[in-house]
N, C-alpha and C positions, 0 to 999 in steps of 0.2 A: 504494500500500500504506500502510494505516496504521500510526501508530506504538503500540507498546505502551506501555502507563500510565506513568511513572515512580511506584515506590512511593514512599512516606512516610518509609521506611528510605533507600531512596538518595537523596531530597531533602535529609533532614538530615546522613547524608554529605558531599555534595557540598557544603551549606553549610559545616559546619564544619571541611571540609577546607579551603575556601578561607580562613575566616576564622579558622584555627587560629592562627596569629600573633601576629595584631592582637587576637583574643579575650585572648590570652594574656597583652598587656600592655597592656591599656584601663586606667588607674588604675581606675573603677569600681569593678571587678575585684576588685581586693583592697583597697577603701578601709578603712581603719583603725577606721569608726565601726561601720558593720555589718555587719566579721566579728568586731568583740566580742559582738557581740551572737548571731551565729551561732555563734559555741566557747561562748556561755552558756546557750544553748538547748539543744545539745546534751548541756553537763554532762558532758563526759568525763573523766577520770582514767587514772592511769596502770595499762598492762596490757590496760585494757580494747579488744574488739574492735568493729571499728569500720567500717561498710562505707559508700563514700562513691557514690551510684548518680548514671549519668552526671555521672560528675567532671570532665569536661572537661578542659582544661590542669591538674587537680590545684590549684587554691589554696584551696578548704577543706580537702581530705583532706590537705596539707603542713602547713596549721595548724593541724589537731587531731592531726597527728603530734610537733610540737613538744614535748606534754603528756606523750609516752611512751606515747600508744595504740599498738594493733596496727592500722594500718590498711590498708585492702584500699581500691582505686578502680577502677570500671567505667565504660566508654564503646564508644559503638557505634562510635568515630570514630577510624579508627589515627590518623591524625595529631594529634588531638588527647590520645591517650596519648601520644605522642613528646613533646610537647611539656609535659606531665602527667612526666614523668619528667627531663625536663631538668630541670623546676621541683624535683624534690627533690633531684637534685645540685647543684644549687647552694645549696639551704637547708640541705643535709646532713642531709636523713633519713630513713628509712626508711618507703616504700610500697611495697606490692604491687598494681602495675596490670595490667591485662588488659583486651580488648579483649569487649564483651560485651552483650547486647542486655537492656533492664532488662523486657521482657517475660517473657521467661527468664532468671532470674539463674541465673548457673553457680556456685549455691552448695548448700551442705545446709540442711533447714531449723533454724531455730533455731541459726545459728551464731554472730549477730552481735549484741553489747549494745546500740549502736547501731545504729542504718539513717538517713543523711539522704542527701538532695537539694537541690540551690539552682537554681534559674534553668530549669528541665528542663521542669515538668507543663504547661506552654503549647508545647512541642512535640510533648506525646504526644496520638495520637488515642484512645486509651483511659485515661486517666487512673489509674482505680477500676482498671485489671488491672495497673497498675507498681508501687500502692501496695497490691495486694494478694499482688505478688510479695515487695516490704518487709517487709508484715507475717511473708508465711512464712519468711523467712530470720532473723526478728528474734527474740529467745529474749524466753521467760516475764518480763515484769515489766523488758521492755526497753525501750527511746524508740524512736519514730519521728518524722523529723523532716524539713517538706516548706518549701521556703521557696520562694516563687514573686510574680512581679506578682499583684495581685487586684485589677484596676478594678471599682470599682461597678457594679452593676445598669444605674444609667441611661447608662453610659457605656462599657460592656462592647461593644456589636454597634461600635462609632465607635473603640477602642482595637485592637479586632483587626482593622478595616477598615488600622488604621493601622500595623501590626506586620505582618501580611502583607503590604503592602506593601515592607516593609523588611526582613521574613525570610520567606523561602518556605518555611522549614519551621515555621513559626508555626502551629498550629493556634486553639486558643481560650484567652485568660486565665480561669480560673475565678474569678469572686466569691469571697471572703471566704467567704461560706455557703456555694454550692457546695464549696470545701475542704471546711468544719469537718461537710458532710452526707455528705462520701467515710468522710471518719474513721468516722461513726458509723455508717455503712450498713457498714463495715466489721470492727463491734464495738469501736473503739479508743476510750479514753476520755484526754478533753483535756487536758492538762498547764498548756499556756500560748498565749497567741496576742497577738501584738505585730505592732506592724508601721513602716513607716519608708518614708521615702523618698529613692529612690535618684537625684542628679541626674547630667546628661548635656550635650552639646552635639549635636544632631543628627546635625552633618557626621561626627562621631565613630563614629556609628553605623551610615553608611548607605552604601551603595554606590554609585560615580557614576554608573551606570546610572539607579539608580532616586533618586537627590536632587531631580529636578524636580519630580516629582509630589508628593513625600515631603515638598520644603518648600511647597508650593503650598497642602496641607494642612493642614499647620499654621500658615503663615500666614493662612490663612481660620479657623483655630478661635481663634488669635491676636485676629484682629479681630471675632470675634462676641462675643465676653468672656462667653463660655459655656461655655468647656471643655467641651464636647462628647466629648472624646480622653480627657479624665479625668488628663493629664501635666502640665497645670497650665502649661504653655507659655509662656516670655515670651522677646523680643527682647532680646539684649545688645551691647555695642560687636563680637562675636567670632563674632554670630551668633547662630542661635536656642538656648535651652536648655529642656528639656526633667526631667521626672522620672517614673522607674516608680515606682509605687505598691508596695510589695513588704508581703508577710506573713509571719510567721514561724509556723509550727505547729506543736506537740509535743504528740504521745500520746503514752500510756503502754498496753503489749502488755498486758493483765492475763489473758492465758490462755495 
């Protein structure tokens, strides 16, 4: 007897339930340089509301709770709401989480000033329908705001060779354009778009299941000095190091 598919939905479950922990205190995580850069993108103030989609462990939606937003966090991932909730008792502040699928967000439309996401749209198989649930929960003259890896064109098919390898719930990095042509096929008009990169240590990253392959890889893009992977990859005394390429994107709702 065959076995039935596993969906996309309980791929990423099962990921980030296991990795809910270690996701949770990667310094990466909450590195200091660009989540300034993320509370400045999103321009919040106090009052305002503020929906944080697939928030994971909670460390955006705790730091833009700091400002005195209203914020609200969704994840498909109980465990990683538990641990999304630990993180604001112990910051001391107040979020409202819930457990929640960003294909259908369980919200009304137009309820939210802001809408962001970080780290998310390379796991979604529809992209254009998560950011088209954003748009309808985000009010007239509101931000949306998408922060994700964006490897280049020529290094796009060799970056998600290499991320799937290392998360099974990885689907595709979107280039840069790709984003900025969701926006506009969406009607949203651009704000800002910045970008930065995020470093890492592999072993950090990866599972010991799959580290042989995973360093194997990047030791052969190591020695072609072609970055192929587009991580910019170099050897250290600790081991290999690595960088995601990430973007930052904000529109503005004007309807």
């Amino acid at each position: 007897m065959s076995r039935s598919p596993v969906s996309h939905e309980t791929r990423i479950v099962d990921q980030f339930t296991r990795w809910a922990k270690p996701f949770a205190e990667l310094p990466i995580h909450a590195d200091a340089e660009s989540m300034a850069q993320t509370v400045s993108a999103c321009s919040v103030t106090k009052g305002m509301k503020v929906l944080d989609v697939a928030c994971g462990p909670g460390i955006v939606a705790c730091e833009l709770a700091l400002t005195g937003a209203d914020v609200t966090g969704v994840d498909l991932t109980p465990a990683m709401i538990e641990q999304a909730r630990l993180r604001a008792r112990k910051a001391g502040v107040s979020v409202k989480y819930q457990i929640g699928n960003a294909q259908h967000l369980p919200f009304e439309a137009e309820s939210f000033d802001r809408v962001v996401t970080r780290y998310s749209f390379h796991h979604m198989q529809e992209p254009a329908e998560i950011l088209a649930e954003m748009v309808r929960v985000c009010r007239p003259d509101g931000r949306i705001i998408v922060i994700d890896a964006t490897p280049t064109p020529a290094c796009q098919a060799h970056y998600d060779l290499a991320e799937t390898l290392r998360d099974r719930s990885h689907t595709s990095a979107l280039t840069l354009q790709q984003l900025l042509r969701l926006g506009a096929d969406a009607g949203l008009f651009p704000l800002v778009t910045q970008q930065y990169r995020l470093a890492s240590r592999l072993q950090d990253q990866v599972a010991p299941e799959d580290w042989s392959a995973l360093k194997e890889m990047f030791v052969e893009d190591i020695a072609s000095g072609q970055d192929r992977l587009g991580m910019g990859a170099w050897n250290a005394e600790d081991g290999i190091h690595f960088y995601f390429p990430i973007s930052i994107v904000v529109w503005s709702k004007n309807f």
